[in-house]
N, C-alpha and C positions, 0 to 999 in steps of 0.2 A: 036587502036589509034584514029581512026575515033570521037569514043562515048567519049575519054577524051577529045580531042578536044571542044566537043559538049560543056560537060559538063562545060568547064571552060568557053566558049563561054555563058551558064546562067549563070553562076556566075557571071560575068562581066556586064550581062545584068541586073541582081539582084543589083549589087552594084554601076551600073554605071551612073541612075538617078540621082543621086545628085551631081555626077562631070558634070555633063550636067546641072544641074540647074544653081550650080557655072556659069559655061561657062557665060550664058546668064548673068550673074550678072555683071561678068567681061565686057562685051559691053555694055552694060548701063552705068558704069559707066565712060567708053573712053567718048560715047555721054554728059552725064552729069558733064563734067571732074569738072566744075565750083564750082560746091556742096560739096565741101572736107569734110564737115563732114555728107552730107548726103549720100557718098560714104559710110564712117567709119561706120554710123548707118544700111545701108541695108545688108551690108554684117556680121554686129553682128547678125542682125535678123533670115539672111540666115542659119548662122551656126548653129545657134539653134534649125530653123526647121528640118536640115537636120540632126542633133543627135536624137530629137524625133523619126524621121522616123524610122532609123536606131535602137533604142532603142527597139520599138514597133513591129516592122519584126522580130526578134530575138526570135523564138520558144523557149519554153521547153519541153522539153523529160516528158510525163505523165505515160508511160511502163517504168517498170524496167527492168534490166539484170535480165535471165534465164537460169539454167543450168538443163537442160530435160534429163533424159534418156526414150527411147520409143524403143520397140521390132520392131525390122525389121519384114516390113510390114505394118506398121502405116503410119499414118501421123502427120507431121512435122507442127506444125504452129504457127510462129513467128511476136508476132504483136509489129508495130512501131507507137504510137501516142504521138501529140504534143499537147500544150494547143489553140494553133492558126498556122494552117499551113500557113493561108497569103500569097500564090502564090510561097512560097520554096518545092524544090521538093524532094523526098526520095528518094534514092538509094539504092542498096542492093548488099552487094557483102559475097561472102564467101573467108575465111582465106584473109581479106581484100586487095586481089589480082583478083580474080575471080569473076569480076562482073557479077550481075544475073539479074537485072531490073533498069531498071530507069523509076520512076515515076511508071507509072501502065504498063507499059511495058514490057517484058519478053525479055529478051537479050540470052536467051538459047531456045537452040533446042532441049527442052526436055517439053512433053507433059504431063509429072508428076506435072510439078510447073507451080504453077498460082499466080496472085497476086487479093486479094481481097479487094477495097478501100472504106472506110471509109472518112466522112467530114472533119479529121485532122489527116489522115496521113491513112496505109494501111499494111496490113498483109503477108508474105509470107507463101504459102502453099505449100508442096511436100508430095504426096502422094507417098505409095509403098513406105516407106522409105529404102533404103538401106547399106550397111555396109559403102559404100562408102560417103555418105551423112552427115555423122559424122561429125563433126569440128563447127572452130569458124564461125558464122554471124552478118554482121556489117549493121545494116542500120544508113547511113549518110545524112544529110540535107548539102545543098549546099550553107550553110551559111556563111562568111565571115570567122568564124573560125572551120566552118567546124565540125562542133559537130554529133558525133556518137555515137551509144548504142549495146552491145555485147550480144550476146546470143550463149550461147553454148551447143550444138547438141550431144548428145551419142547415138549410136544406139547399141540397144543389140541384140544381133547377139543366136540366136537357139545354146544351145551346143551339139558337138558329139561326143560319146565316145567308147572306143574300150578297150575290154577286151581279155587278151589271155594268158594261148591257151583258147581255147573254149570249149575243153576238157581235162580232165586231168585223168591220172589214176596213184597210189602209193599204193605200199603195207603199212601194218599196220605198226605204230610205226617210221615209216620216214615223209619227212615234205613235205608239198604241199607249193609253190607260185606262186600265182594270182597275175598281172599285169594289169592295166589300165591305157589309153590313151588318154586325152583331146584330140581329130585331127580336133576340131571347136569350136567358142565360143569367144563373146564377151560379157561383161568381160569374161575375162580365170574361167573357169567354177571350183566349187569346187567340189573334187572327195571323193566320199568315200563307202562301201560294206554295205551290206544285204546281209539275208539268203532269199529264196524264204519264207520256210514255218515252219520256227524257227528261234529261235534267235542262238549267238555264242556259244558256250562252257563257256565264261566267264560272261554270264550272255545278255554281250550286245548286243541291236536290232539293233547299225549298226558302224563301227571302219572306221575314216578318213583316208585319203592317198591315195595314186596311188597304194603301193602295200599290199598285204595280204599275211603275212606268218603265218602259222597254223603249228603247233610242234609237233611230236610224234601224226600221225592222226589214230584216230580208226573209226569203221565202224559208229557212230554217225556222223561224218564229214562228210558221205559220200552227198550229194545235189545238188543244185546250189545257185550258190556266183550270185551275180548281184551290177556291178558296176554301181551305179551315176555319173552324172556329172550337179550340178548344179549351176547357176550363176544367177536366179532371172526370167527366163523364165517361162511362162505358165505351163511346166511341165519340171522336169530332163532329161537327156537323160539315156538311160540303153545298159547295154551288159551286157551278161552272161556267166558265166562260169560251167561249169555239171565238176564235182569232184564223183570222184569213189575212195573209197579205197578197194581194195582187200586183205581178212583176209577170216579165215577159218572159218567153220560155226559153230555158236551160237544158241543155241535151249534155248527159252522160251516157258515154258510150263504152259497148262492153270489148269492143277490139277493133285495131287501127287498121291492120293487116289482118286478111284470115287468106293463110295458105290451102291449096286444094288442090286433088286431084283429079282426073278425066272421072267423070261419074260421078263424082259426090254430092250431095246435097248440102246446103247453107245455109244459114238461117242468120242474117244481119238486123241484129236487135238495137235499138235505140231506148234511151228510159228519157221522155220529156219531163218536165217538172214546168206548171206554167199554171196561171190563175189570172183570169178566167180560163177554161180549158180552151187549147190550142188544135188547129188543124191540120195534119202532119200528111203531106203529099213524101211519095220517094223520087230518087231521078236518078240515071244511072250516065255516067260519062256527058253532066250536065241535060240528060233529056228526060222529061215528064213519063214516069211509067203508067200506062193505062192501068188506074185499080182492076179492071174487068177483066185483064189477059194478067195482072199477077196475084202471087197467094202472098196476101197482107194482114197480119192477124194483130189484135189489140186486146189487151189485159189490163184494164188499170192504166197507169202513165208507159207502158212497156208497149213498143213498138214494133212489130218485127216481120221483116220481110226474106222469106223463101223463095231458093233457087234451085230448082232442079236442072238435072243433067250437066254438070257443070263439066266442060270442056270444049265445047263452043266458042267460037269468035261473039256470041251473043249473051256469056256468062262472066267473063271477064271484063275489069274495068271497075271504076270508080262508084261507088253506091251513096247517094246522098241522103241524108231522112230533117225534111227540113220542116219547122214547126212554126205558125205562127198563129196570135193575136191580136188583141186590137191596142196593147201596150208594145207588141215589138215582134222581132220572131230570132230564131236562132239555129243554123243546122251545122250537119258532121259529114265526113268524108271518112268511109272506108274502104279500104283497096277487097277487093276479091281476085286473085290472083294464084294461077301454079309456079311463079318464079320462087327461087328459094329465098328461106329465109333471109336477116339481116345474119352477119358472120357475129362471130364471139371468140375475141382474140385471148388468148392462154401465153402470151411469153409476157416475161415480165419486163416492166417500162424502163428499168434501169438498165441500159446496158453494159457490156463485160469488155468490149473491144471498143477501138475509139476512130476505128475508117469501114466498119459493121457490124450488120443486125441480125442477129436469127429468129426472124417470123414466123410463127405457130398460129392458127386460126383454125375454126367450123363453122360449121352451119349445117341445117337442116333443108331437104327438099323431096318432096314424094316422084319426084322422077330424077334422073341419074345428072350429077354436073360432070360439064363436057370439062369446064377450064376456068381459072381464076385471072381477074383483073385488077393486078396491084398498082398503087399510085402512092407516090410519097414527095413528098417537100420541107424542107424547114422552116418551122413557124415562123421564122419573122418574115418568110417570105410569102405574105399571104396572097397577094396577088401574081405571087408568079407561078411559071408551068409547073406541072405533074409531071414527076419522073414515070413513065409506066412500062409496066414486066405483066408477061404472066407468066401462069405454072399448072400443073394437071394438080386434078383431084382426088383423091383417096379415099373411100368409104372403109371407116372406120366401125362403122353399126350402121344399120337399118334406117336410111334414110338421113343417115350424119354422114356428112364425106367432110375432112382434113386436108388443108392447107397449107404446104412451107415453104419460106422463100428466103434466102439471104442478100440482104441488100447491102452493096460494096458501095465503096469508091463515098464514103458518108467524108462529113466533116466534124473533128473530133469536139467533145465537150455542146453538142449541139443539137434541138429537141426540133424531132421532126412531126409531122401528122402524117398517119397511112389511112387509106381506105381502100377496103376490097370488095369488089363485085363478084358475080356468081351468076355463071352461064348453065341455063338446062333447056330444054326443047320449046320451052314458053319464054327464051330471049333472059336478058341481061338483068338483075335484079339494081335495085336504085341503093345511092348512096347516101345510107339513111343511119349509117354509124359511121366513125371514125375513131382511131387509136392512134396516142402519141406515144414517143420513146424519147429516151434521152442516149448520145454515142457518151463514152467515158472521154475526158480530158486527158491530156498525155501530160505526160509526167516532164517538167523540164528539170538536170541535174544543174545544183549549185556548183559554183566555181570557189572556193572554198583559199582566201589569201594569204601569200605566203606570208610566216612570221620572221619579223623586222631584226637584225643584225641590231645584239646589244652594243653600245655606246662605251667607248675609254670614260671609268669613272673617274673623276677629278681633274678630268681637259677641259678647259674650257675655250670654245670658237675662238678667233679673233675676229678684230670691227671688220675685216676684211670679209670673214667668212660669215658674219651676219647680214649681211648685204648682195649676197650672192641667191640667186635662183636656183642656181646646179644643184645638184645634192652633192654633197659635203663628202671626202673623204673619211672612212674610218681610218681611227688612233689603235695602235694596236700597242698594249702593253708595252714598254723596256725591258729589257730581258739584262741590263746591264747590272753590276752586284753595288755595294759600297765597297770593297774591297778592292774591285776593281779600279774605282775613282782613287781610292786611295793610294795606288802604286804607281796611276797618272801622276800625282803631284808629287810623290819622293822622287820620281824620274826629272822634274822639271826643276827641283828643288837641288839633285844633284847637276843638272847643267848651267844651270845660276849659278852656283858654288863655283864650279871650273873655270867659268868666265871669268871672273871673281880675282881667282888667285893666277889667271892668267894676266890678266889687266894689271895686279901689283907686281907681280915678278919684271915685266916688260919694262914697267917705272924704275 
């Protein structure tokens, strides 16, 4: 109450020069009551001066209104300048109730705000901004009508967020939901998920919202979610959520066949995937391998069992790596084998002749092929025999040997299936590809009809001959003249005559 006082006590001091000059005017003229119109003329003068006065004290605002947002912990700083401050003094209040300075003076008891002054006019400063610091500020000049300029203050407040649970566990095929919780932040922070070290299922790197619901979850889901929370802060806020789905275990396998030779060493790796963690025995031609008599090593989900001296009757054969828990189990089958590879056919499926094929094939094997087992039949005959041929082999490169074979006696426009086998010192490889061809169709030539003998134009049939089945004699032209008709009837013309005069002569 004290400081309004004050201040309306300058204002009054501001505006109350000229009612004081008046005054003085007013006893000059009781003294000089005589002068009636040199009364009228000093006080016309008077008045005039004292509107210039008044005219010319009348600041203007050279700061415009501002509307800041600034991250809690800055600083605040709000400037108030005029064109000519001329002994009016600035004020400052917040949510224009709450006054903070007058003039260059700090009316708070707080060691954050300071006021910085300038030749026409001066600045508020609040360092350490806080959430509370936020709102409207007015600085006012103590002018007659009291003119003011508004700047308004956001502070943005750090967001915090909270995801839960923090863990989660669900079997396969049921649905997980993730929740998160803006519990700080101004503005109110926006919320939304990432995966730590993948994207979603649907493609996307991150899905808005407070919550996360994932449908039908398989062992892919399994990770962590990590909710944001961001409002325009230095950086978002985070929580995280660890997602377990437990499902039974899944073997990927990193080769079906692994060819070998006499001596080599093997290393037949499985990668399990299983949750809760699975217990992974091997077995070889379906028998239990004593862990104690083999070299079985584990990394992680990585499995992997070592064979030495490979060329033995006790190295060869089927290797199983089989996993299980208490949701289910799952295993693989791979050959460890010296027969050669599967072949890889190079002629091409359309063929060129239409009663045979010419077959091109390789393959790979680390000892020498003795001979090739070829077999063929035409697909629709799927249950019936194999035609079968062999042929020698060819090494072409370094453990590649070729292939060729022609197969006669086909049927033409007709697609058969081949597969070839592949004989080396470790027996007969398995028939684990197949290649089809097509013979070419033969060609049948058209018979091509002869064209129809034109028609006598302007004969026409008779009913006789429209009635007949036979085909119809052609009419062939008259070759006869007019001329010719005409010396017919002078001929027949003179033997009528004869008769004629022979018949009256007689009379």
């Amino acid at each position: 109450m004290k400081w309004l006082i004050l201040v309306a006590g300058l204002t009054l001091v501001s505006t109350g020069s000229a009612r004081y000059e008046g005054l003085e005017d007013y006893e000059d003229y009781q003294s000089d009551y005589d002068s009636q119109y040199a009364y009228e003329d000093n006080s016309y003068e008077q008045v005039n001066k004292s509107a210039e006065e008044v005219q010319r004290r009348n600041p203007k605002f050279v700061t415009t209104e501002k509307v800041m947002m600034l991250n809690e912990g800055g600083t605040v700083k709000l400037p108030c300048h005029v064109d000519n401050l001329d002994g009016f003094m600035i004020i400052w209040k917040k949510d224009e109730q709450d006054m903070i300075a007058l003039g260059d003076k700090v009316l708070k008891a707080d060691s954050r705000i300071k006021i910085e002054s300038t030749p026409n006019g001066n600045s508020l400063i609040i360092s350490l901004a806080e959430a509370s610091d936020a709102g409207r500020y007015v600085c006012q000049l103590n002018t007659p009508d009291l003119r003011i300029l508004t700047h308004t203050v956001n502070i943005r407040v750090p967001p915090v967020v909270s995801a839960s649970p923090t863990k989660l566990e669900v079997n396969a095929g049921q649905s997980a939901v993730l929740r998160c919780t803006a519990e700080k932040g101004e503005p109110k922070p926006e919320l939304y998920w990432t995966r730590k070290t993948r994207l979603f299922r649907s493609g996307e790197a991150k899905i808005l919202g407070d919550t996360l619901e994932l449908a039908s979850v398989d062992r892919h889901d399994t990770g962590h979610y990590i909710c944001h929370g961001d409002n325009g802060w230095n950086h978002p806020a985070n929580s995280t959520v660890q997602l377990q789905v437990l499902h039974k275990p899944e073997i990927e396998q990193q080769e079906l066949f692994i060819h070998t030779h006499k001596g080599a060493e093997v290393e037949v790796t499985c990668i399990v995937h299983a949750a809760p963690a699975p217990t992974v025995e091997w077995y070889r031609n379906g028998q239990l391998l004593d862990p104690t008599n083999s070299v079985i090593g584990t990394r992680g989900n990585r499995h992997t069992l070592y064979i030495n001296n490979i060329g033995n009757k006790n190295t060869h054969g089927k290797y199983m790596c089989r996993a299980v828990n208490n949701l289910g189990e799952s295993s693989k089958v791979t050959v460890v084998s010296g027969v050669a590879k599967a072949v890889h056919f190079t002629s091409d499926r359309m063929g060129s002749q239409t009663d045979r094929f010419n077959l091109i094939w390789w393959t790979e094997s680390n000892s020498n092929v003795e001979e090739f087992r070829v077999q063929y039949r035409p697909v629709t005959m799927e249950e019936g025999e194999w035609r079968t041929e062999f042929t020698t082999a060819e090494e072409i490169s370094q453990n590649v040997f070729e292939g060729k074979l022609v197969l006669e006696n086909l049927l033409d426009g007709t697609e058969y299936n081949v597969r070839v086998e592949s004989k080396n010192i470790y027996g007969w490889s398995d028939h684990n590809q197949q290649f089809s061809f097509l013979t070419e169709k033969s060609k049948v030539r058209e018979v091509k009809p002869q064209k129809e003998l034109k028609q006598v134009e302007n004969i026409q049939p008779t009913a006789a001959e429209d009635v007949e089945d036979e085909p119809k004699p052609k009419y062939e032209p008259s070759v006869s003249t007019d001329m010719e008709s005409g010396s017919s009837l002078a001929v027949a013309s003179c033997f009528l005559s004869t008769a004629i005069l022979l018949r009256l002569g007689m009379s």
